[in-house]
PDB file with one MODEL, atoms N, CA, C and O in Angstrom:
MODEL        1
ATOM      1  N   UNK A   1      15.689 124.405  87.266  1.00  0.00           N
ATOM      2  CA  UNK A   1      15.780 123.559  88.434  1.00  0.00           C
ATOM      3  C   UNK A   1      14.815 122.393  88.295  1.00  0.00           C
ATOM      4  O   UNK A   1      13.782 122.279  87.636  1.00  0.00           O
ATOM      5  N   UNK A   2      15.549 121.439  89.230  1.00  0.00           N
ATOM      6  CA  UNK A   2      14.206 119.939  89.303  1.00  0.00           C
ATOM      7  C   UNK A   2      13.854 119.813  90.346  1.00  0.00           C
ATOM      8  O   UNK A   2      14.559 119.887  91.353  1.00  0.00           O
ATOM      9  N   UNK A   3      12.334 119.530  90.280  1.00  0.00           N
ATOM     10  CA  UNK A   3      11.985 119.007  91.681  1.00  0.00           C
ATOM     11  C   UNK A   3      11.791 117.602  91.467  1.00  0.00           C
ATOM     12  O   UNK A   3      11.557 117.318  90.292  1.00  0.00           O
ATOM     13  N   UNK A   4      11.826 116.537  92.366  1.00  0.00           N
ATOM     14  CA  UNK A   4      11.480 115.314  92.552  1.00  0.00           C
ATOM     15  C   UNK A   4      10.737 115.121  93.675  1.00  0.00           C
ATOM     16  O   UNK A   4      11.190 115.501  94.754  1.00  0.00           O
ATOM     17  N   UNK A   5       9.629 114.574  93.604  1.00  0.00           N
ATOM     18  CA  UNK A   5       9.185 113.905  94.806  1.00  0.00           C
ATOM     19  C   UNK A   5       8.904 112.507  94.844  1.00  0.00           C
ATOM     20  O   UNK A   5       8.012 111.845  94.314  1.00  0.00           O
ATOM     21  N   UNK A   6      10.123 112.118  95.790  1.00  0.00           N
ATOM     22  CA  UNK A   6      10.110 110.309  95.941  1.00  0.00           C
ATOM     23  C   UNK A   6       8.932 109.668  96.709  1.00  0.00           C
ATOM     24  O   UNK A   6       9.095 110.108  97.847  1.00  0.00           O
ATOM     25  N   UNK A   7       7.986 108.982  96.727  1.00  0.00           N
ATOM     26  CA  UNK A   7       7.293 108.319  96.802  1.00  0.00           C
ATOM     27  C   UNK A   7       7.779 106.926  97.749  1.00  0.00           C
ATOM     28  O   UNK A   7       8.861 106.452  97.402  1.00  0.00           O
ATOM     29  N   UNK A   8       7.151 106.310  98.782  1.00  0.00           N
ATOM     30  CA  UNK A   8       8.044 105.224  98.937  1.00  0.00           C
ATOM     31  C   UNK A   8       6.600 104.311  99.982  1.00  0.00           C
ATOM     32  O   UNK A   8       5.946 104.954 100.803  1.00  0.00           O
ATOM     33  N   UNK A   9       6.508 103.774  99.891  1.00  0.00           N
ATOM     34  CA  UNK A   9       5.270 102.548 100.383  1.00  0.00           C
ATOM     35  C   UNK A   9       5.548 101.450 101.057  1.00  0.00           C
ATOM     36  O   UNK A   9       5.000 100.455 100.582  1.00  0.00           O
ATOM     37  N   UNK A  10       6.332 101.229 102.181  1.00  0.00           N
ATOM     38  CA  UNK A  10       7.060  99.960 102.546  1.00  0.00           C
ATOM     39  C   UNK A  10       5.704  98.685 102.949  1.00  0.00           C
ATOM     40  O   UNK A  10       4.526  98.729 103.305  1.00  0.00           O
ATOM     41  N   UNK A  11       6.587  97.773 102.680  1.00  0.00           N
ATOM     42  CA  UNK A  11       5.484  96.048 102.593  1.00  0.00           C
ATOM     43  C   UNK A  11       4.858  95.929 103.587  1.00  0.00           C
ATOM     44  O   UNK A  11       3.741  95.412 103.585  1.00  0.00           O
ATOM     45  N   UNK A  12       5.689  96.572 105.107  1.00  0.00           N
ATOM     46  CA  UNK A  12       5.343  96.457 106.147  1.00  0.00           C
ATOM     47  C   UNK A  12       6.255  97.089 107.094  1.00  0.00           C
ATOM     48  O   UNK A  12       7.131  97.878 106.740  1.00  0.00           O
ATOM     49  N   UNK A  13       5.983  96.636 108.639  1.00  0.00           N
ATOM     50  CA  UNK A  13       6.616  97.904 109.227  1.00  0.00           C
ATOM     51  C   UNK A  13       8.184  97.974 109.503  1.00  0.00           C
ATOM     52  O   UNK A  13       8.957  98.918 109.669  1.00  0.00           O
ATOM     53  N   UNK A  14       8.330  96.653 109.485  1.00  0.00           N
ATOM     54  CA  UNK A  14       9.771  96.246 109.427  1.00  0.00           C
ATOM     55  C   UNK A  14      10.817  97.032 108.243  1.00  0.00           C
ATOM     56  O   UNK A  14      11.949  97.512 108.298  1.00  0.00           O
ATOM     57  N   UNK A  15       9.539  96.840 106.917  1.00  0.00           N
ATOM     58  CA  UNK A  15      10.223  96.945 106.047  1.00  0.00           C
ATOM     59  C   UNK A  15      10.143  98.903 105.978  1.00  0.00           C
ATOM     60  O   UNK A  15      10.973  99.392 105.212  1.00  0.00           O
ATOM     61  N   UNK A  16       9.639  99.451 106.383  1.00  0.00           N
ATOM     62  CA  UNK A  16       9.062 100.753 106.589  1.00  0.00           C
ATOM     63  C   UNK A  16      10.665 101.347 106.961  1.00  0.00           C
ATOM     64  O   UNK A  16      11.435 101.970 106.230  1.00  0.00           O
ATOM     65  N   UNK A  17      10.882 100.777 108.771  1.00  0.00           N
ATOM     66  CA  UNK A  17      12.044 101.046 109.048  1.00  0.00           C
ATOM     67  C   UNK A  17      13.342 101.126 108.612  1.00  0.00           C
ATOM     68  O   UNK A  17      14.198 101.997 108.767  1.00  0.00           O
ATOM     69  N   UNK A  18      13.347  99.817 107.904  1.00  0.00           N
ATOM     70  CA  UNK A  18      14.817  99.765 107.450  1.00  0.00           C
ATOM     71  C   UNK A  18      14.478 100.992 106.106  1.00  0.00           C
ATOM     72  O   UNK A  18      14.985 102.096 106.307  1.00  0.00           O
ATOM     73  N   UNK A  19      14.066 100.909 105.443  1.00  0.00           N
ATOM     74  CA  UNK A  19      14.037 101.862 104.178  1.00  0.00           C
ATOM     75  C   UNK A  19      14.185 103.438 105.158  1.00  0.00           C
ATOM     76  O   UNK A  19      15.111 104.243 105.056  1.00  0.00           O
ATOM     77  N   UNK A  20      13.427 103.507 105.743  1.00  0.00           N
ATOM     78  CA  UNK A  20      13.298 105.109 106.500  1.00  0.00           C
ATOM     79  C   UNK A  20      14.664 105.178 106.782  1.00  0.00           C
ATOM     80  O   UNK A  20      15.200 106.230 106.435  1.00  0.00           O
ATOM     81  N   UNK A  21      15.461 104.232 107.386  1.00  0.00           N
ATOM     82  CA  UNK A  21      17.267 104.481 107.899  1.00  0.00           C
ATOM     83  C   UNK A  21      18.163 104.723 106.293  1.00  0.00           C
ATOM     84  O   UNK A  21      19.107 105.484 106.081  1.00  0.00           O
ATOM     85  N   UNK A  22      17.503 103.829 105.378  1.00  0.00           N
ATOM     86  CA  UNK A  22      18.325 104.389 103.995  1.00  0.00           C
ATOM     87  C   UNK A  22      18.210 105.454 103.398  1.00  0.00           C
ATOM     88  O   UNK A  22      19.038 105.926 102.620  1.00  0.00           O
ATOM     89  N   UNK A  23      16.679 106.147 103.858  1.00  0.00           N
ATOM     90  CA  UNK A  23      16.278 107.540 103.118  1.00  0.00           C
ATOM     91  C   UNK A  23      16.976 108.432 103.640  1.00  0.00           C
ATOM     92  O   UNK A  23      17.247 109.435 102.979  1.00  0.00           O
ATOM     93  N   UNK A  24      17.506 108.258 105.157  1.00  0.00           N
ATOM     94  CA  UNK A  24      17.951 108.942 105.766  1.00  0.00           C
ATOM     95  C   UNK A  24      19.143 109.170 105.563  1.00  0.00           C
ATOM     96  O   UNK A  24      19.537 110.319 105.363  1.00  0.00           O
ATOM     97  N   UNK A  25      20.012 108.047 105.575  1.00  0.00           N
ATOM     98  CA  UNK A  25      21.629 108.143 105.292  1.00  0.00           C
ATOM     99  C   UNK A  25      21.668 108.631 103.699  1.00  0.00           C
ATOM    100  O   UNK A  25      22.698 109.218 103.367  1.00  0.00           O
ATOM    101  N   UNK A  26      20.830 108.477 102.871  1.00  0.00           N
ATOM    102  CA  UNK A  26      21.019 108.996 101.492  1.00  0.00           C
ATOM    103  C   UNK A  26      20.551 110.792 101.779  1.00  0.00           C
ATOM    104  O   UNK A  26      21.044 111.797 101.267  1.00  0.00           O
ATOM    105  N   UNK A  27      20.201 110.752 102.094  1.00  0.00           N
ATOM    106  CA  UNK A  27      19.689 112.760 102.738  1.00  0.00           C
ATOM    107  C   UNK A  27      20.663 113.242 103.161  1.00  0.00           C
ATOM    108  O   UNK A  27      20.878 114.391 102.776  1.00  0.00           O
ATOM    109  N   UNK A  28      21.695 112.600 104.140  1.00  0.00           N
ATOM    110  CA  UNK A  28      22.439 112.823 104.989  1.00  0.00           C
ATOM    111  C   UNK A  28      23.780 113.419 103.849  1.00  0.00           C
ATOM    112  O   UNK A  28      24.179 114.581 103.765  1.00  0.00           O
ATOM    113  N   UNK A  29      24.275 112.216 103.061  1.00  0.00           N
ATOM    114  CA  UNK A  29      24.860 112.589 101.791  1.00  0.00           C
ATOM    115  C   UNK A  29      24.610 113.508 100.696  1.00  0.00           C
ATOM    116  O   UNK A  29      25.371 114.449 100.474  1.00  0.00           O
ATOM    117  N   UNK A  30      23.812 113.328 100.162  1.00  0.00           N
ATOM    118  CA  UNK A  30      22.962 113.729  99.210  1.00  0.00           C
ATOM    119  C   UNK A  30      22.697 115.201  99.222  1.00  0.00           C
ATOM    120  O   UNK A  30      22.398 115.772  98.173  1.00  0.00           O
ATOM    121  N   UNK A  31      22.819 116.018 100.666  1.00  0.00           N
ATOM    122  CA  UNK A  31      22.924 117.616 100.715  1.00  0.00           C
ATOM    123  C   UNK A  31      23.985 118.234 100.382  1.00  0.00           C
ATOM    124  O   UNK A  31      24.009 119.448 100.176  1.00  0.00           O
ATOM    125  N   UNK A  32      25.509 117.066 100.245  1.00  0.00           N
ATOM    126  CA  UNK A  32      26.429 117.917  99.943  1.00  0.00           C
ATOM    127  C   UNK A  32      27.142 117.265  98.871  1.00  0.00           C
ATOM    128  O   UNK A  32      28.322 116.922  98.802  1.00  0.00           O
ATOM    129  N   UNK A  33      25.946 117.134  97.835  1.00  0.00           N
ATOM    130  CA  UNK A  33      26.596 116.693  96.319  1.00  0.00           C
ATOM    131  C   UNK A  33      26.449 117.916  95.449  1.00  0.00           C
ATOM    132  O   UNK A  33      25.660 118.767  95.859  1.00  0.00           O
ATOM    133  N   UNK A  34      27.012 118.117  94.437  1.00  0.00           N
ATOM    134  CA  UNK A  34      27.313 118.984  93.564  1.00  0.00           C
ATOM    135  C   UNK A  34      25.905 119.611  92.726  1.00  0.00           C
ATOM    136  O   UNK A  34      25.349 119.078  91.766  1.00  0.00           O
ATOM    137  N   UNK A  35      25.597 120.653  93.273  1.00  0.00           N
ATOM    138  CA  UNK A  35      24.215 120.531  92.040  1.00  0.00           C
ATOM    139  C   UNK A  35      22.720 120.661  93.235  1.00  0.00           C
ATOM    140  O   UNK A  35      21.727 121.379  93.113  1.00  0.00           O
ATOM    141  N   UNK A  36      23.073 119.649  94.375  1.00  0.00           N
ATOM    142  CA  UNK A  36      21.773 120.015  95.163  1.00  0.00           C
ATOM    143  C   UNK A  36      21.306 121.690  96.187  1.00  0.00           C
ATOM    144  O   UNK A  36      21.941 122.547  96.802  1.00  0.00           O
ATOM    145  N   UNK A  37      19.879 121.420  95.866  1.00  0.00           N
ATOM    146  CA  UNK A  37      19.605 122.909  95.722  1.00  0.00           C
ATOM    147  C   UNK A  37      18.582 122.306  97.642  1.00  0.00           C
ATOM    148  O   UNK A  37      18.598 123.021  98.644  1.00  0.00           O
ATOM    149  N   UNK A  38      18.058 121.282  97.583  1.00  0.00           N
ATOM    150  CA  UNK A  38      17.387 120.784  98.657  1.00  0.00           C
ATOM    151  C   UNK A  38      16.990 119.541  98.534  1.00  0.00           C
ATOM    152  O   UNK A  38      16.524 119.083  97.490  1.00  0.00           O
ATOM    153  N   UNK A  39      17.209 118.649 100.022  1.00  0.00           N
ATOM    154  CA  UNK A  39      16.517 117.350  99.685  1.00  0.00           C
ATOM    155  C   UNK A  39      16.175 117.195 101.132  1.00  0.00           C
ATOM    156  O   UNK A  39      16.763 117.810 102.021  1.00  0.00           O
ATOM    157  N   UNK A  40      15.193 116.339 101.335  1.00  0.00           N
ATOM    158  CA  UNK A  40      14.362 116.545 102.618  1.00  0.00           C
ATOM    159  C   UNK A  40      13.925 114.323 102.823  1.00  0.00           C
ATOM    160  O   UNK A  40      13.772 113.552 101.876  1.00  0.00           O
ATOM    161  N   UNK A  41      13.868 114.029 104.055  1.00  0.00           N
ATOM    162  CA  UNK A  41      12.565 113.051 104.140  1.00  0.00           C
ATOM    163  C   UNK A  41      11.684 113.395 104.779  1.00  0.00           C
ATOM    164  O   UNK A  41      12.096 114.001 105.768  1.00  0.00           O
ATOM    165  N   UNK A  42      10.365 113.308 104.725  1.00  0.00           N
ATOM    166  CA  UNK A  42       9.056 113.483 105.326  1.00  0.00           C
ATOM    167  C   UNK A  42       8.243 111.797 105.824  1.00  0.00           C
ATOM    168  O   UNK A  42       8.284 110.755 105.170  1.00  0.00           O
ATOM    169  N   UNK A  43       7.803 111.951 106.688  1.00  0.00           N
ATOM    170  CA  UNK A  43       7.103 110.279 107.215  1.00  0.00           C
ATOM    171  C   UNK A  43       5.584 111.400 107.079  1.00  0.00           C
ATOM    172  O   UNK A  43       5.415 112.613 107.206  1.00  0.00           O
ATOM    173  N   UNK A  44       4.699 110.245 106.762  1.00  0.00           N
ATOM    174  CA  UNK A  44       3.066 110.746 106.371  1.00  0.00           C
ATOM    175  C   UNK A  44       2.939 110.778 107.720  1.00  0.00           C
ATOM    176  O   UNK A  44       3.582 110.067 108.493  1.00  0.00           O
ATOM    177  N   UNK A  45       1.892 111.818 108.108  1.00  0.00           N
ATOM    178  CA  UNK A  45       1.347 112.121 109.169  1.00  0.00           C
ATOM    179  C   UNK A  45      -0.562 110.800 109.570  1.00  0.00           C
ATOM    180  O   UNK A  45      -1.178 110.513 110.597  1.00  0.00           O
ATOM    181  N   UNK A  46      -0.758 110.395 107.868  1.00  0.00           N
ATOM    182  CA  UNK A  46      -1.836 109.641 108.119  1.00  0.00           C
ATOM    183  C   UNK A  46      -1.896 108.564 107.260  1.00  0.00           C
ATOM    184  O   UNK A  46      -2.928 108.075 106.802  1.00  0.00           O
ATOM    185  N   UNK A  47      -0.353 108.079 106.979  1.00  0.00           N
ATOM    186  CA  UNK A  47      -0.411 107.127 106.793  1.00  0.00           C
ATOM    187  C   UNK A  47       0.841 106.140 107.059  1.00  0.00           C
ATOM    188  O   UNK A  47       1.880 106.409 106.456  1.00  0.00           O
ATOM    189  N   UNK A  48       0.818 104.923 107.987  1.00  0.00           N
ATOM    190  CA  UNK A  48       1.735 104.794 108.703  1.00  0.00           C
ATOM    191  C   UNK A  48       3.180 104.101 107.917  1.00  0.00           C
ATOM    192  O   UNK A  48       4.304 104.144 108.418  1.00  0.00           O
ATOM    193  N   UNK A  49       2.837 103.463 106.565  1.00  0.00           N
ATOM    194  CA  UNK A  49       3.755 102.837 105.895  1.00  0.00           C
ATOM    195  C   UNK A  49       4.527 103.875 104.717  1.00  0.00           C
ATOM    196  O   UNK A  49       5.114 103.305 103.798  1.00  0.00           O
ATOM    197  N   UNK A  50       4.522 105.209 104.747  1.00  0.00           N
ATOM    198  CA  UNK A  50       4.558 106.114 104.048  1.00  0.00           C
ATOM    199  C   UNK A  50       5.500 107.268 104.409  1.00  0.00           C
ATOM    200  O   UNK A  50       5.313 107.947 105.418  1.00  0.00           O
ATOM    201  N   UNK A  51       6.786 107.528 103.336  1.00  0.00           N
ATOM    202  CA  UNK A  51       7.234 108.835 103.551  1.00  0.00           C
ATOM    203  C   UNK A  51       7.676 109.253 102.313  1.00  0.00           C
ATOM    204  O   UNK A  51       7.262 108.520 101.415  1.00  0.00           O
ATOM    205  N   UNK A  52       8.287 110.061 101.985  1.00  0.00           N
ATOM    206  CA  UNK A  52       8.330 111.224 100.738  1.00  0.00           C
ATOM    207  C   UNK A  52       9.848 111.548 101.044  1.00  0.00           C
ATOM    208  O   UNK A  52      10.300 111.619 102.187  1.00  0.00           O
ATOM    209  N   UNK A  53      10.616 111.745  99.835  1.00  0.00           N
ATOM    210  CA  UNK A  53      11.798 112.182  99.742  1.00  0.00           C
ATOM    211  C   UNK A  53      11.300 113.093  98.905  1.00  0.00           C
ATOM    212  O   UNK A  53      10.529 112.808  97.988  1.00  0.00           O
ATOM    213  N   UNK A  54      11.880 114.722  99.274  1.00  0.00           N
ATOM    214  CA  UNK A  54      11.746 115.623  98.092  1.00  0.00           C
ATOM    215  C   UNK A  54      12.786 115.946  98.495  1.00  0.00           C
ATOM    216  O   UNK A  54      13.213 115.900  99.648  1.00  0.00           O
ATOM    217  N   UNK A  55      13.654 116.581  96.826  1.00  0.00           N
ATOM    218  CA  UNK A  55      15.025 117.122  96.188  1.00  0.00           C
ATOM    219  C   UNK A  55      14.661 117.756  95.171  1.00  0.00           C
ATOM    220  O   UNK A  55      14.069 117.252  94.217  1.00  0.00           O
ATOM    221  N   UNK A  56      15.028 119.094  95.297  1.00  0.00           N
ATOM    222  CA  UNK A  56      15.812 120.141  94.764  1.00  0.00           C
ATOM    223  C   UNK A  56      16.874 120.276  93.717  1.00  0.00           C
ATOM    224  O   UNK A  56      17.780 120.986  94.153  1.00  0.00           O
ATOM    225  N   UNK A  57      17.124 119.808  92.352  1.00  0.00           N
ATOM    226  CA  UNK A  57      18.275 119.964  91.543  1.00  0.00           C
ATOM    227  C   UNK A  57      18.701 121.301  90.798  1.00  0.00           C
ATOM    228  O   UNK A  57      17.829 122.168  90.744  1.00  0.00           O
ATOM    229  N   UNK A  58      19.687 121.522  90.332  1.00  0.00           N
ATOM    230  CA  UNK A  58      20.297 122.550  89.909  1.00  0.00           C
ATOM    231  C   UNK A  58      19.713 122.455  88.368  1.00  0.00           C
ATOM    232  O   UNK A  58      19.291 123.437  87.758  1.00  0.00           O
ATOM    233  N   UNK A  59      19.762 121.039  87.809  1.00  0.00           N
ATOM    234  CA  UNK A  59      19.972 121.132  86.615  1.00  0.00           C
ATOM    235  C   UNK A  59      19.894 119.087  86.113  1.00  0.00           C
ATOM    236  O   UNK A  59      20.232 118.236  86.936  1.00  0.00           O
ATOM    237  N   UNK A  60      19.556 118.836  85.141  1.00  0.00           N
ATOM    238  CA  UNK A  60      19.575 117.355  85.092  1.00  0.00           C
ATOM    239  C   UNK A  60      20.808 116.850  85.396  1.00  0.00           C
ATOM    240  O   UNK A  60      20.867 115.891  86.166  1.00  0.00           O
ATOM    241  N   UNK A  61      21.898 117.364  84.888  1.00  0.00           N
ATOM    242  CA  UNK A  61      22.949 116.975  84.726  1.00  0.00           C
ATOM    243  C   UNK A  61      23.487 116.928  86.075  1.00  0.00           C
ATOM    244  O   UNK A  61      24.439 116.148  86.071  1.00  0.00           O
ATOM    245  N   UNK A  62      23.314 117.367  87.091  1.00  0.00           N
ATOM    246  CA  UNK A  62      23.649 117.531  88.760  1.00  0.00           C
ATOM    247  C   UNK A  62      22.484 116.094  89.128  1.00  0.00           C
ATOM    248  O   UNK A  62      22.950 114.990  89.409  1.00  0.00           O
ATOM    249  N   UNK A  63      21.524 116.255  89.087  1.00  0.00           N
ATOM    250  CA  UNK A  63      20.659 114.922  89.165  1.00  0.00           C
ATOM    251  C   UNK A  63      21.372 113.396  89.101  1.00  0.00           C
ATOM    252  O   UNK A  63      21.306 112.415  89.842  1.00  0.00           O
ATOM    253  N   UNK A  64      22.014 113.656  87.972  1.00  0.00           N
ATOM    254  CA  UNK A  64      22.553 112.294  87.074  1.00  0.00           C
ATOM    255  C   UNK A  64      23.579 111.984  87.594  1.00  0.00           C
ATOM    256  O   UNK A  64      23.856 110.787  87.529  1.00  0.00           O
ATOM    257  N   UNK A  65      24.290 112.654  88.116  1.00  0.00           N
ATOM    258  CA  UNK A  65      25.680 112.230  89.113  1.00  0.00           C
ATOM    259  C   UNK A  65      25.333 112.449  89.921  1.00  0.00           C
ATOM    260  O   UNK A  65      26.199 113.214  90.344  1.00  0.00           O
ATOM    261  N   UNK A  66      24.323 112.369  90.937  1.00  0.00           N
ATOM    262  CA  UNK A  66      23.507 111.924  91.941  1.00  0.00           C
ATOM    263  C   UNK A  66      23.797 111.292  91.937  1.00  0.00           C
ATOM    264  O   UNK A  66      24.848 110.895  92.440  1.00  0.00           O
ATOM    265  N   UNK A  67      22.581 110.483  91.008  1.00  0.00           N
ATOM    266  CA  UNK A  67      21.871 108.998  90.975  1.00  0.00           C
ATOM    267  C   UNK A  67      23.085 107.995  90.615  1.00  0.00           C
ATOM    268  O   UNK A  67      22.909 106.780  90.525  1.00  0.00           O
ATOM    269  N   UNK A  68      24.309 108.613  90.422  1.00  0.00           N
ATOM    270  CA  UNK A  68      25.426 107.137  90.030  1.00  0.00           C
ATOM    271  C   UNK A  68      26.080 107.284  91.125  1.00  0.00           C
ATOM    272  O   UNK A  68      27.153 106.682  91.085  1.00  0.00           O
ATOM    273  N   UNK A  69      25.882 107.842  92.103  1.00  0.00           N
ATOM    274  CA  UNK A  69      27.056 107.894  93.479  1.00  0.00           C
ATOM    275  C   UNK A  69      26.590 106.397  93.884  1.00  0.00           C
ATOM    276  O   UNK A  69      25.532 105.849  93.574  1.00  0.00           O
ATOM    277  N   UNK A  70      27.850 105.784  94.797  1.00  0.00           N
ATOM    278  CA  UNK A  70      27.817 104.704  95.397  1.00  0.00           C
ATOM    279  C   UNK A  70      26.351 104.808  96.236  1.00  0.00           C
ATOM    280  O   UNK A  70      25.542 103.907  96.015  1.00  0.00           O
ATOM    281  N   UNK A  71      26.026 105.746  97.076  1.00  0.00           N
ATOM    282  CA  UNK A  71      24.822 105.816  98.032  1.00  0.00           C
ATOM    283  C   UNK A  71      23.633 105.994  97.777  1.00  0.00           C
ATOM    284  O   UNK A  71      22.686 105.837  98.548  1.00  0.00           O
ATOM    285  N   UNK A  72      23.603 106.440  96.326  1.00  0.00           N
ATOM    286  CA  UNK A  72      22.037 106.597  96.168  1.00  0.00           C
ATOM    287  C   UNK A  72      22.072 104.751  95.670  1.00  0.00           C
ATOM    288  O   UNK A  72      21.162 104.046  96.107  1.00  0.00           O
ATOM    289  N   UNK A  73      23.171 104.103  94.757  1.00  0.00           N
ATOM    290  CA  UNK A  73      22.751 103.227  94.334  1.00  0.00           C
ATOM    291  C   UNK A  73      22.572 102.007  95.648  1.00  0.00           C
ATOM    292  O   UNK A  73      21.791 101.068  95.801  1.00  0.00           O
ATOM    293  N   UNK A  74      23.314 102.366  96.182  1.00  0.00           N
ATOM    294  CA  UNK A  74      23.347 101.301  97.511  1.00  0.00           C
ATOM    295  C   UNK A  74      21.720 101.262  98.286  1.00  0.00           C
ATOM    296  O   UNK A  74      20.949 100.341  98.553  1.00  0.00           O
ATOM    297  N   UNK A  75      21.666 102.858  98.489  1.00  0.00           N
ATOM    298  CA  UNK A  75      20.315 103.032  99.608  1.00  0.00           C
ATOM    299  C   UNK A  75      18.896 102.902  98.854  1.00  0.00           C
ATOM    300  O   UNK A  75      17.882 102.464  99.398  1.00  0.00           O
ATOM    301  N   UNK A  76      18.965 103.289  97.696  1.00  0.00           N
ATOM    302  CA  UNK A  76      17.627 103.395  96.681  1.00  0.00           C
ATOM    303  C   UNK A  76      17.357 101.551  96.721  1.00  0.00           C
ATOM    304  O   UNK A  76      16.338 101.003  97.143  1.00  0.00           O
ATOM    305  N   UNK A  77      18.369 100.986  96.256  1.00  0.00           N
ATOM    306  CA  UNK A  77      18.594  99.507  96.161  1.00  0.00           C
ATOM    307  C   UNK A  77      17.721  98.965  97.733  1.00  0.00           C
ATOM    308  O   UNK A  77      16.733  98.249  97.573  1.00  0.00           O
ATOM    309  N   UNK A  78      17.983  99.200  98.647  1.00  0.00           N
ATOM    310  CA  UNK A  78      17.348  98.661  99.981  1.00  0.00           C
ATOM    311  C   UNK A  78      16.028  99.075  99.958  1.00  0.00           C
ATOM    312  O   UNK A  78      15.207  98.346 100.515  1.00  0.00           O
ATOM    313  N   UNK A  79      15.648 100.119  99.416  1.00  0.00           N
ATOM    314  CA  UNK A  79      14.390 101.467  99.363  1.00  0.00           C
ATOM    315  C   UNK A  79      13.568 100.309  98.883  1.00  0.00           C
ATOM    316  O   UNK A  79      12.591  99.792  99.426  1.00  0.00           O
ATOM    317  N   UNK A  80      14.295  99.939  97.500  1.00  0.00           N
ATOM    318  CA  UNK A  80      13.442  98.556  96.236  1.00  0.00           C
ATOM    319  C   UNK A  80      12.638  97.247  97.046  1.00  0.00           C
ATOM    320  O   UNK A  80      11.558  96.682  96.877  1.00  0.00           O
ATOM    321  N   UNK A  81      13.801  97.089  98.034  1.00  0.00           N
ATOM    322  CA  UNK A  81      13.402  95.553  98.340  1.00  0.00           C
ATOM    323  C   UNK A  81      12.820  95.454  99.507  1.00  0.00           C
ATOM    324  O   UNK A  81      12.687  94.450 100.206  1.00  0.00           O
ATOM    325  N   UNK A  82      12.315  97.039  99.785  1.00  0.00           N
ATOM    326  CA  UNK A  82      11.409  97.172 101.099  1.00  0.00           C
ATOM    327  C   UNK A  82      10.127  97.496 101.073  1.00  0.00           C
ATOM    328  O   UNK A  82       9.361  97.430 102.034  1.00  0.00           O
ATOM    329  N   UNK A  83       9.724  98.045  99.386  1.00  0.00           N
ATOM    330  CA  UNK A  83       8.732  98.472  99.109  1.00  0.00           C
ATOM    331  C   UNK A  83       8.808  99.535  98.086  1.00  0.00           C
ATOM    332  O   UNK A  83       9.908 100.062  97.921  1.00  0.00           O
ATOM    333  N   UNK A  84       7.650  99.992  97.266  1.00  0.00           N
ATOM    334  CA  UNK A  84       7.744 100.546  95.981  1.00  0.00           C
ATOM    335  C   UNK A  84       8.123 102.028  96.225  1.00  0.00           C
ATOM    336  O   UNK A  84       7.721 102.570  97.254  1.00  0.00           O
ATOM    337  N   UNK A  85       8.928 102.758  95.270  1.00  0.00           N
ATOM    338  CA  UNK A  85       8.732 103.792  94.921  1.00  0.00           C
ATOM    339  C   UNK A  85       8.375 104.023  93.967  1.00  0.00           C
ATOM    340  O   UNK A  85       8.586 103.301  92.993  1.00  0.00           O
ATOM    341  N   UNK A  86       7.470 105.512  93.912  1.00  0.00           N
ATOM    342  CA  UNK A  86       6.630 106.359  93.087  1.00  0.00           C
ATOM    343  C   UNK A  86       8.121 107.597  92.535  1.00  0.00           C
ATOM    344  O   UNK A  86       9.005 107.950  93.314  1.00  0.00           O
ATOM    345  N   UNK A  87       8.067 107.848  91.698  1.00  0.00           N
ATOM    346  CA  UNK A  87       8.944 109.334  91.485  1.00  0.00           C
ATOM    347  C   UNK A  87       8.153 110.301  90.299  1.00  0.00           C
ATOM    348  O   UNK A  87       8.065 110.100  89.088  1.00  0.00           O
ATOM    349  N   UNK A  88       7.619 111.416  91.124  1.00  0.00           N
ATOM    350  CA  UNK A  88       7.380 112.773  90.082  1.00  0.00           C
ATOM    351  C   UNK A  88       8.467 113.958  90.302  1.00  0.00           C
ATOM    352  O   UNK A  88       9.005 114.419  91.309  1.00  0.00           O
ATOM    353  N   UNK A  89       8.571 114.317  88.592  1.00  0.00           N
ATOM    354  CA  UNK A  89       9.699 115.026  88.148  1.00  0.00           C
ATOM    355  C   UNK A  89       9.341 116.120  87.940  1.00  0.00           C
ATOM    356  O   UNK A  89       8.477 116.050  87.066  1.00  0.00           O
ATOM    357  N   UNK A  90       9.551 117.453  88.335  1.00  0.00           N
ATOM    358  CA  UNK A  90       9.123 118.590  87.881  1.00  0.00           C
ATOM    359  C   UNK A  90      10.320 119.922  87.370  1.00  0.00           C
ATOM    360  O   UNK A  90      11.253 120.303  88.076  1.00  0.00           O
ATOM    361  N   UNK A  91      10.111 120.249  86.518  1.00  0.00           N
ATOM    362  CA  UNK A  91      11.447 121.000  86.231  1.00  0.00           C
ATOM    363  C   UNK A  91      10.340 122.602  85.989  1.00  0.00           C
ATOM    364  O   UNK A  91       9.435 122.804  85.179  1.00  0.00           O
ATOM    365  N   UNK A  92      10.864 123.406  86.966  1.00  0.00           N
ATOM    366  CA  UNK A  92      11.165 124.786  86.775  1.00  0.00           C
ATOM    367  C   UNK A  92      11.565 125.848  87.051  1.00  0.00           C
ATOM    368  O   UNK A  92      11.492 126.767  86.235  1.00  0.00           O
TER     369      UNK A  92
ENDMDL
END
């Protein structure tokens, strides 16, 4: 199995929001793709421009046709131009 934990830092608060509505609609999807084991968003409790996507994979190969669905590329894409993401990969 993989874990990921998405990382995400918006520019500001504007930009905070709109990304938080894409993390969301990509979560929303993203639980009933082939392969996912769990995927979650979290907003930081102490820090206000800050939330965390963690997901759950079966296997890389479930990951990878994730990441080419229309929605991750659409919502990750808005995620970009709102502020950085971080991604750690953990497989076990």
């Amino acid at each position: 199995m993989l874990r990921l934990n998405c990382f995400f830092q918006a520019k500001d608060k504007s930009a905070f929001d709109k990304a938080l509505k894409a993390a969301v609609a990509l979560t929303e999807k993203s639980v009933n793709h082939e392969g996912n084991i769990a995927y979650d968003v979290f907003a930081s409790a102490t820090r206000p421009l800050v939330f965390m996507i963690c997901e759950t994979w079966k296997d890389q190969a479930a990951l990878d046709k994730h990441a080419a669905t229309p929605e991750f590329i659409a919502n990750v894409g808005i995620m970009n131009e709102c502020g950085l993401l971080k991604l750690e990969q953990f497989e076990f």
